[in-house]
C-alpha positions in Angstrom: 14.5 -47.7 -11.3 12.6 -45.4 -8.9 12.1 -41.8 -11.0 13.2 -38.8 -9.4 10.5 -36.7 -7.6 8.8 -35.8 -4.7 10.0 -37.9 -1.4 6.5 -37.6 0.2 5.0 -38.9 -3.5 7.1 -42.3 -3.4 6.1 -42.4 0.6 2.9 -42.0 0.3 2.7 -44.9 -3.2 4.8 -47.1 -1.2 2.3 -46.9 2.0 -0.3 -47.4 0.1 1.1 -50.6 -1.7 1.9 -51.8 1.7 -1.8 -51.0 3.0 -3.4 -53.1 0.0 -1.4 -56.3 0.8 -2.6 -56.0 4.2 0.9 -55.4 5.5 0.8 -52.5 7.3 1.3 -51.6 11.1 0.8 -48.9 13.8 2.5 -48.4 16.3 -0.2 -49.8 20.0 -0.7 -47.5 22.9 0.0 -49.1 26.2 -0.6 -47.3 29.1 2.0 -49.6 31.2 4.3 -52.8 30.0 2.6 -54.8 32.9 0.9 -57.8 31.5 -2.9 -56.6 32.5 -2.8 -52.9 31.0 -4.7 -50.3 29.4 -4.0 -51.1 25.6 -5.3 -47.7 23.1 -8.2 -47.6 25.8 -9.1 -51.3 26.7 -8.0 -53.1 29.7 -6.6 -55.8 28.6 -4.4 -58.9 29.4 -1.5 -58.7 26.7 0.3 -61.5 25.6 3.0 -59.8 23.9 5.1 -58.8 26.5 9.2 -59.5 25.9 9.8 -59.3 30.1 9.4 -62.8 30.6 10.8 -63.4 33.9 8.8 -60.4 35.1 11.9 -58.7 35.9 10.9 -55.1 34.4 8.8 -54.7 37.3 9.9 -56.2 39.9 10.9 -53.9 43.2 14.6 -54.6 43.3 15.2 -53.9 40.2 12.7 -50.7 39.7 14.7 -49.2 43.5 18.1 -49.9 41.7 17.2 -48.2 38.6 16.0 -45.2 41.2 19.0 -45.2 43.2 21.0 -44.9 40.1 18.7 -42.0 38.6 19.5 -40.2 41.9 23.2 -40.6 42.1 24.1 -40.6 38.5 21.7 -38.7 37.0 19.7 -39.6 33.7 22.8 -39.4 31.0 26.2 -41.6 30.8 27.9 -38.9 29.4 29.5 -40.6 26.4 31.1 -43.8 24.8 32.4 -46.1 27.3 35.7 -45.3 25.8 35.5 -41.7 27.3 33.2 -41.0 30.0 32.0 -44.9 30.9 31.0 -45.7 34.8 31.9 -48.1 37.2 28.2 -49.1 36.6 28.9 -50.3 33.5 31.9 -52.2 34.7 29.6 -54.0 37.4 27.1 -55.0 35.4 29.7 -56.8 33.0 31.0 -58.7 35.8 27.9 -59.6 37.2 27.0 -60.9 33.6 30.0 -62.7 33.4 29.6 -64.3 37.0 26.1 -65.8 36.0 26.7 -66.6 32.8 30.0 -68.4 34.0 31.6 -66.3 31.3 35.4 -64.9 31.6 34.3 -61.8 30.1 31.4 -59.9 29.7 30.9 -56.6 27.2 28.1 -54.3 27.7 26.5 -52.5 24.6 23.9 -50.1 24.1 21.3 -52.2 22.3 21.3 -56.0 21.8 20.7 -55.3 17.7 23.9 -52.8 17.7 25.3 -56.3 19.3 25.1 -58.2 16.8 25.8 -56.1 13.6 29.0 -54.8 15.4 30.0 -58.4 16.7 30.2 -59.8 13.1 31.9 -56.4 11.6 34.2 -57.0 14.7 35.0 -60.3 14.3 35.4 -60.8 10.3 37.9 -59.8 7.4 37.3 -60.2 3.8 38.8 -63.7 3.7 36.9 -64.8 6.3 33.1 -66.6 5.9 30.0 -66.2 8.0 27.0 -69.0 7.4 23.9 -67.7 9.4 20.7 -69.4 9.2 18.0 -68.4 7.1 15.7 -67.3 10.0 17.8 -65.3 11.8 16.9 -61.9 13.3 17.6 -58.8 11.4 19.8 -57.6 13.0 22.4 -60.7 12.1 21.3 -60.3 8.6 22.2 -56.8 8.8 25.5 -57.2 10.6 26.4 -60.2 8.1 25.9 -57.5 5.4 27.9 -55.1 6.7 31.0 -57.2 7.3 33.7 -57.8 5.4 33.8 -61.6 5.1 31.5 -63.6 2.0 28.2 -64.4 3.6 26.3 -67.8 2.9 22.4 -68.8 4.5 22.0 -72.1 5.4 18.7 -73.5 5.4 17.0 -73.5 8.8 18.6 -75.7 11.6 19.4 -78.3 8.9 23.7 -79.0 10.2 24.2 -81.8 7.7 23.7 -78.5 5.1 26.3 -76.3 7.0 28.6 -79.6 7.2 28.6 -79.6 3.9 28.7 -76.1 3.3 31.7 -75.8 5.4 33.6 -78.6 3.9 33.5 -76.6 0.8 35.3 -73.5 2.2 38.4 -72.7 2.5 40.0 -70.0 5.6 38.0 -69.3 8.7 34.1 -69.8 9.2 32.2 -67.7 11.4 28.9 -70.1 11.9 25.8 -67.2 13.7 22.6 -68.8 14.6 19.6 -67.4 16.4 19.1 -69.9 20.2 15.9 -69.1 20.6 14.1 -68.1 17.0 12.2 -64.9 18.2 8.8 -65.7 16.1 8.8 -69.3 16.5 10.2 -69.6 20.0 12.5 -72.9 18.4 15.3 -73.6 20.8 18.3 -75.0 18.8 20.2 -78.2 19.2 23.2 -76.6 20.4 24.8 -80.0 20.8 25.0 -80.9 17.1 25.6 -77.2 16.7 28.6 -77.8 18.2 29.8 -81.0 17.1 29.3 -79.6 13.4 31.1 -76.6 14.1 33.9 -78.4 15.9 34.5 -80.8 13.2 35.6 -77.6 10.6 37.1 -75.4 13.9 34.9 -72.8 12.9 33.3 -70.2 15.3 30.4 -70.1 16.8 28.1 -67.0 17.4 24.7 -67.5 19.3 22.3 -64.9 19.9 20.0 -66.0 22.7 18.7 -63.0 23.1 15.4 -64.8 23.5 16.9 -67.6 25.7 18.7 -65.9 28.8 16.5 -66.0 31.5 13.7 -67.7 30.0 15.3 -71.1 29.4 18.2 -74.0 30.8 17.0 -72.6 34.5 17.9 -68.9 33.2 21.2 -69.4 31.8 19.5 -69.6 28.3 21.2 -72.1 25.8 24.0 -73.4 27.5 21.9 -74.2 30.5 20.3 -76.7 28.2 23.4 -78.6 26.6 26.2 -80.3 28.5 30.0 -79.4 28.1 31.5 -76.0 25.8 32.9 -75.1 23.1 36.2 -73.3 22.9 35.2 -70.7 19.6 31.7 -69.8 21.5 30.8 -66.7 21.9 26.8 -65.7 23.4 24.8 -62.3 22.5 22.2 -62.0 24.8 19.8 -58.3 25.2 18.8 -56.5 28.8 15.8 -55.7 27.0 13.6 -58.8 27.6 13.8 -61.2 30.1 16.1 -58.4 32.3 14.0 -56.4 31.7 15.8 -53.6 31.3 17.7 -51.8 27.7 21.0 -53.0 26.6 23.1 -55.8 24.6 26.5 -58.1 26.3 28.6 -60.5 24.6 30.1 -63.3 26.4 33.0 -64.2 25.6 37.1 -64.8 26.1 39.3 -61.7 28.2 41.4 -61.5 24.7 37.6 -61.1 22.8 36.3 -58.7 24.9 39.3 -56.8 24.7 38.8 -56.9 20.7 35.3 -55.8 21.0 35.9 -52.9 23.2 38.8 -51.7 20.5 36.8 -52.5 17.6 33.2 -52.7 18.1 31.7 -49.7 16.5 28.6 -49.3 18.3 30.8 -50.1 21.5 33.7 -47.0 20.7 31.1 -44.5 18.7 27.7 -44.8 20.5 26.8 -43.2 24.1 27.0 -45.7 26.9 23.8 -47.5 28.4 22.1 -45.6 30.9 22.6 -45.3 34.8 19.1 -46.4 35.1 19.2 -49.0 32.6 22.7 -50.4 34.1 21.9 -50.8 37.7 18.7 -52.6 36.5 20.9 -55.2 34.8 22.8 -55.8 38.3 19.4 -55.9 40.1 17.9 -58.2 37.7 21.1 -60.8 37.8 20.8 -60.3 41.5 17.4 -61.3 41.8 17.9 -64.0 39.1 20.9 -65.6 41.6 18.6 -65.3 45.0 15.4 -66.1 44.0 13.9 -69.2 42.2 10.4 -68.0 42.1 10.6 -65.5 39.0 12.0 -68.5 36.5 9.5 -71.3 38.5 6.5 -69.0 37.6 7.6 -69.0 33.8 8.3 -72.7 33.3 4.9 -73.5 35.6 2.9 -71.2 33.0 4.7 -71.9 29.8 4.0 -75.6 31.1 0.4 -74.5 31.1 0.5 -73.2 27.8 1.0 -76.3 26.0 -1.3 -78.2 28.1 -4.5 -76.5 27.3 -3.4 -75.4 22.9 -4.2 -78.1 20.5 -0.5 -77.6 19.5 2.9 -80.1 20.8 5.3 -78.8 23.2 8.6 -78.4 21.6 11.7 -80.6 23.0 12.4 -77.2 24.9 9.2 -75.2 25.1 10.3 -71.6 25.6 8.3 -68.8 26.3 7.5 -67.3 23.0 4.3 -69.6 21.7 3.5 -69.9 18.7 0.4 -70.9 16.6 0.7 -71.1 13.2 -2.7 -70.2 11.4 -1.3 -69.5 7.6 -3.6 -66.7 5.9 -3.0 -63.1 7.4 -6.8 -62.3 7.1 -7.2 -65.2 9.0 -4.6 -64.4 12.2 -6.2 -60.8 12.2 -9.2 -62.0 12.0 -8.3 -63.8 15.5 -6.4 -61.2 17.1 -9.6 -59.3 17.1 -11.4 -62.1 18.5 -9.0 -62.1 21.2 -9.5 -58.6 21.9 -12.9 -58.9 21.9 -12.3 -62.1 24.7 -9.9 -59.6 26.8 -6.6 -60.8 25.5 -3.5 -59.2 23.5 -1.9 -61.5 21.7 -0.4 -60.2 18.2 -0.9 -60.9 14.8 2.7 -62.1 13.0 2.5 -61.7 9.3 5.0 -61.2 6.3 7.2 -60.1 6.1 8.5 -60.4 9.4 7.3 -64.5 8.9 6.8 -65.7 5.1 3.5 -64.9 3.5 1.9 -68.2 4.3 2.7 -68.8 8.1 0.7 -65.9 9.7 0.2 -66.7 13.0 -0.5 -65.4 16.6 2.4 -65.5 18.5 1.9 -66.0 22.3 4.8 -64.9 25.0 4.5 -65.3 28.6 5.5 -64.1 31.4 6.3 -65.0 35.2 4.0 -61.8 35.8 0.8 -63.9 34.3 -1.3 -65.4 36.6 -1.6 -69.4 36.1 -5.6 -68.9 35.5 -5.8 -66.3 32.4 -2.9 -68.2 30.8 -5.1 -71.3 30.7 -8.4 -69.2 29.9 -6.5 -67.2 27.0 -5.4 -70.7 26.0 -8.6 -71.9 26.6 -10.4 -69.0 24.1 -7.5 -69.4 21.4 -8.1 -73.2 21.3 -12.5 -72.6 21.1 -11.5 -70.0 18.3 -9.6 -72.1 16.2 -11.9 -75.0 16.5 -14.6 -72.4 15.2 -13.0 -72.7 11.6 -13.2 -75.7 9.6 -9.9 -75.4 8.1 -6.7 -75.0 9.3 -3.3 -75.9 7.6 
């Protein structure tokens, strides 16, 4: 039990136990979010970037967010459910459209998505399985539901067959589509059929996935055929590149969400700015191949020149396991050193023995520095004699 005290006396031991295991983090200094920036006072090429279909800074999408800036102003005004714009009702079909969705719902963050999806959707008879490696923000949503949570180990679906066999009343089956540190795409097929078998629902987040995978529609661009109890997350925030969380979904589960989402009813509406960019950014997405052809020609690239396999579906996030945390910090410096950004991923936000660097790309990157980043991470790592 923590002894009563001074709150800046348990911060500063708690820092400090932090700092010894070689755990702690500051926040960077970037100048820009373009992929060759000023990073705390070196120019750089950063690898780290979450826009991966370049769209943060691409024209049409930068003149929309203006155009809304000068008509709307900088504020909402409110929850959607008082003061919401016909912005916000755009973007949510244009989502819908692309996504070939009948319903779209637009929330202020993708992690406020996800926890008030799962509070949303559940009642204290009800089960949710999520996978071991899921983001945070399903862990925390899980947690805050009513229904009994259960973890199933990563990706294995003869576990949650089992698992689900041994329930009784309604399963809500969550599952990262893209994992965000390791970039694994699921097999949304067998996902499926699994969850089919036991009519349980299915919640992907493929936050990771839209517009960076299955020719931009994420996921479900990669599997044949649909599932009736599907519902997709997905996040404005990356490859839009813009700020902002949508569920896609049934008209009768929208309607829920819009009732019953908390974040959705108690939290101030998306942005102008931030709205119109999601419009601009599907537009661009529907008229012009070149943003998602750049990303699969470089992600392509990637593979080609690491000494590491391409996955069934490479994605954009890359990542190469090195195991000790003095080890991938070691090489992050290196990479500095080289000209190259590429972060360090250690515990706990990966378990204590799978440090690694994790590599995302962008359309944005030029086809030459991918390959001579890839190039300098692959001389590095041959440099060390021992590698798990």
């Amino acid at each position: 039990m923590t002894e009563r005290g001074s709150l800046e006396r348990f911060a500063r031991t708690a820092n400090a136990a932090w700092r010894d295991r070689d755990l702690e983090r500051q926040a960077r200094r970037f100048t820009s979010t373009e992929v060759h920036s000023i990073i705390e006072g070196r120019k750089l090429w950063q690898f780290a970037t979450a826009d991966y279909a370049g769209l943060g800074m691409h024209p049409k999408v930068i003149d929309a967010a203006k155009q809304a800036l000068q008509s709307y102003g900088t504020s909402s005004g409110g929850s959607r459910l008082t003061t919401g714009l016909n912005l916000h009702l755009e973007a949510e079909a244009a989502l819908a459209n692309y996504f070939q969705s009948e319903a779209a719902v637009l929330f202020p963050t993708g992690f406020q998505t996800n926890v008030s999806v799962l509070q949303a959707l559940s009642t204290s008879d009800m089960h949710i399985i999520s996978d071991e490696l899921n983001h945070a923000s399903i862990i925390d949503g899980a947690r805050m539901s009513k229904a009994h949570t259960l973890v199933m180990p990563h990706v294995d679906y003869q576990a949650l067959d089992k698992m689900l066999d041994g329930l009784e009343g309604q399963a809500i089956v969550v599952s990262d589509a893209v994992f965000s540190m390791t970039g694994e795409a699921i097999d949304l097929a067998s996902l499926r059929s699994v969850c089919a078998r036991h009519d349980a629902w299915l919640v992907l987040d493929d936050a990771h996935g839209v517009a960076s995978i299955g020719g931009g529609k994420g996921i479900r661009g990669c599997a044949a055929g649909a599932y009736s109890n599907e519902i997709v997350v997905g996040t404005a925030s990356k490859a839009l590149g813009g700020i902002g969380g949508f569920v896609l979904c049934s008209e009768p589960v929208a309607h829920l969400l819009r009732n019953r989402a908390r974040s959705f009813v108690f939290s101030t509406a998306n942005t102008p700015a931030s709205t119109a960019a999601i419009i601009a950014a599907i537009e661009v997405l529907e008229s012009d191949p070149r943003p998602m052809a750049a990303l699969e020609a470089n992600i392509h690239a990637a593979y080609e020149h690491l000494p590491i396999a391409a996955p069934k579906i490479p994605t954009a996030i890359v990542p190469i396991v090195v195991g000790e945390t003095q080890l991938a910090l070691q090489l992050h410096q290196q990479l500095l050193e080289s000209g190259f950004f590429i972060p360090a991923i250690r515990y706990p936000t990966v378990p204590e023995d799978k440090a690694m660097l994790r590599m995302t790309l962008s359309a944005r990157h030029p086809r030459d520095v991918v390959i001579s980043a890839c190039q300098t991470i692959s001389k590095l790592l041959n440099s060390y004699p021992r590698r798990p």
